[in-house]
C-alpha positions as CSV (number, residue, x, y, z in Angstrom):
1,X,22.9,23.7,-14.5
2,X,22.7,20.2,-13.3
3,X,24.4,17.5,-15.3
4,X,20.9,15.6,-16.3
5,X,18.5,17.3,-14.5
6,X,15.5,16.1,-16.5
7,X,16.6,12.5,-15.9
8,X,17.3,13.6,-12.1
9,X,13.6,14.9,-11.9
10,X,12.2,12.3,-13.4
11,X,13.6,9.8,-10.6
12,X,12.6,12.2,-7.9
13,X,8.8,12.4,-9.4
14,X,8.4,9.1,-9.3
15,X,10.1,8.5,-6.1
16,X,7.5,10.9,-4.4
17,X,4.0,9.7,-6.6
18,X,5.5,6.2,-4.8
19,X,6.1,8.2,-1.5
20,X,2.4,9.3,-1.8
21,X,0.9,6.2,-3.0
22,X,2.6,4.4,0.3
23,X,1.0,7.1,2.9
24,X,-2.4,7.0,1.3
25,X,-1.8,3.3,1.7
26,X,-1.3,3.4,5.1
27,X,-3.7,6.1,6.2
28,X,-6.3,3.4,3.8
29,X,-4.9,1.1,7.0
30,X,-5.6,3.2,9.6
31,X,-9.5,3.4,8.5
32,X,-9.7,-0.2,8.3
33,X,-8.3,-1.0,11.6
34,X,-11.7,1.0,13.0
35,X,-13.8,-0.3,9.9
36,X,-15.1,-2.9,12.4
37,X,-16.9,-0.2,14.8
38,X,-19.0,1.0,11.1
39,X,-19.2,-2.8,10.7
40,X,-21.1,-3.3,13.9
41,X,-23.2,0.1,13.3
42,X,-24.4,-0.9,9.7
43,X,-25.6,-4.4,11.8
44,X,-27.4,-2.6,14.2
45,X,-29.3,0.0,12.0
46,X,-30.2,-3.4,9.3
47,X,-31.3,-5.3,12.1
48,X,-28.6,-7.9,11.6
49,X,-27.0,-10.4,13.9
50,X,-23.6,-9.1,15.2
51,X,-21.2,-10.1,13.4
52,X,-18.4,-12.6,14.5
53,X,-16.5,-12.0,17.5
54,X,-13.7,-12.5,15.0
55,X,-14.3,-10.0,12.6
56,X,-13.1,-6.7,14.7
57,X,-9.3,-8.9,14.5
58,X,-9.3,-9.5,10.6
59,X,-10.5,-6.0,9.8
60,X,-7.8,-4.8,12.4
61,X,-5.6,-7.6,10.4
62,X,-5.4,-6.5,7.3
63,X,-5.8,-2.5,8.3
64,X,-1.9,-3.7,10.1
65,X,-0.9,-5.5,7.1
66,X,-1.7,-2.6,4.9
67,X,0.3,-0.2,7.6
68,X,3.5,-2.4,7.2
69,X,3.0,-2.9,3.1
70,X,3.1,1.4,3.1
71,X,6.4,1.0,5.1
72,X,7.6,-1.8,2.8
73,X,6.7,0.8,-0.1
74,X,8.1,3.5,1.6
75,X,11.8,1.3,1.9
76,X,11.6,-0.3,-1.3
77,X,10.8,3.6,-3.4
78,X,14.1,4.7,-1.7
79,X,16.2,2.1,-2.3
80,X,15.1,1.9,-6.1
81,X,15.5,6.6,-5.9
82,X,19.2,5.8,-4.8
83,X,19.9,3.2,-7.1
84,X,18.2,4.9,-9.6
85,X,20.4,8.5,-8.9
86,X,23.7,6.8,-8.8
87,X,22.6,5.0,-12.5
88,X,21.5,8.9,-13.7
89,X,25.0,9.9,-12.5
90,X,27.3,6.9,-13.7
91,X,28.8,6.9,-17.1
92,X,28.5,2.8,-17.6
93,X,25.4,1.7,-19.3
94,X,23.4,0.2,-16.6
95,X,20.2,-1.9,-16.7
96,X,17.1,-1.3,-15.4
97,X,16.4,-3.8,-12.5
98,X,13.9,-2.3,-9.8
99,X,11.0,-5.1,-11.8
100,X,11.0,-7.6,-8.9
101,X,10.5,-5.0,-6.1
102,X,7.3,-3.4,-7.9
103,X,5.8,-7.0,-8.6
104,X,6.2,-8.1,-4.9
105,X,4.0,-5.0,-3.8
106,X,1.9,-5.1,-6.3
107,X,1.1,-8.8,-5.2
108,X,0.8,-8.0,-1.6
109,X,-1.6,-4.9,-2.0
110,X,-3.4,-6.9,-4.7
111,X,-3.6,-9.8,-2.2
112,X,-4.8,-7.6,0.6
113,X,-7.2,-5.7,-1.7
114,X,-8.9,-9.1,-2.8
115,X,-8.6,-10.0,0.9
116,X,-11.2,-6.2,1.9
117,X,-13.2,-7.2,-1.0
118,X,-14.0,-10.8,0.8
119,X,-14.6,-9.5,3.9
120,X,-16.4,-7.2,3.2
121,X,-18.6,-8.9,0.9
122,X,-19.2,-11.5,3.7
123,X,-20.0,-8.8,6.4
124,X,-22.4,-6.8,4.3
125,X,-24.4,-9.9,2.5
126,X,-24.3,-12.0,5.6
C-alpha cells in the first residue's frame, strides 16, 4: 500500500476538480469569442440598431482573457499538486501556503465575470 494514500488522493482530486474547472473556463472563452455573431442576430430579430463596431473586439477580449486565465489555472493547479505531493511525502511539518495563488484567480475570473455581466447588460438593454 501507498504510504498516505488518502492524503495523496486527496491532492490529486482536487488538482483535477481545478484541472476541470480551468477547461470549462476556457471552452466558456471559446463561446464568447463568437458571442458577438448571437449579439448581432438577437439585434436583428429585435429590430435594434447594430451594435458598436467595437463590441465584436471586447466580447472577443474577454473570450481571450478567459482562454489565458484557464492556462493560468491550469499552471498555478500544478504547481500547488507538486508542492502539495512533496508536503504529503515530507516528514517536516509544513504550512499550507497555496492562499495567494487561489485569491489571484479568483479575482481575475471574478473581474472578468463582472466584466460579461456589463457587457452584456449594455448589449441586451441598449
Amino acid at each position: 500500500m501507498i504510504d498516505r494514500f488518502r492524503d495523496h488522493a486527496a491532492n490529486e482530486r482536487t488538482y483535477l476538480a481545478w484541472i476541470r474547472t480551468a477547461v470549462a473556463l476556457m471552452a466558456f472563452g471559446f463561446v464568447i469569442e463568437k458571442f458577438d455573431l448571437f449579439m448581432r442576430y438577437l439585434a436583428v430579430a429585435g429590430n435594434h440598431p447594430e451594435p458598436a463596431s467595437g463590441a465584436g473586439h471586447r466580447a472577443a477580449g474577454a473570450g481571450l482573457a478567459l482562454i489565458v486565465t484557464g492556462l493560468l489555472m491550469v499552471a498555478v493547479a500544478s504547481w500547488g499538486y507538486l508542492i502539495n505531493r512533496r508536503a504529503i511525502d515530507s516528514e517536516t511539518p509544513a504550512r499550507y501556503r497555496a492562499t495567494l495563488p487561489n485569491l489571484v484567480l479568483a479575482v481575475m475570473v471574478g473581474g472578468l465575470g463582472l466584466f460579461l455581466v456589463v457587457y452584456v447588460g449594455r448589449e441586451v438593454l441598449g
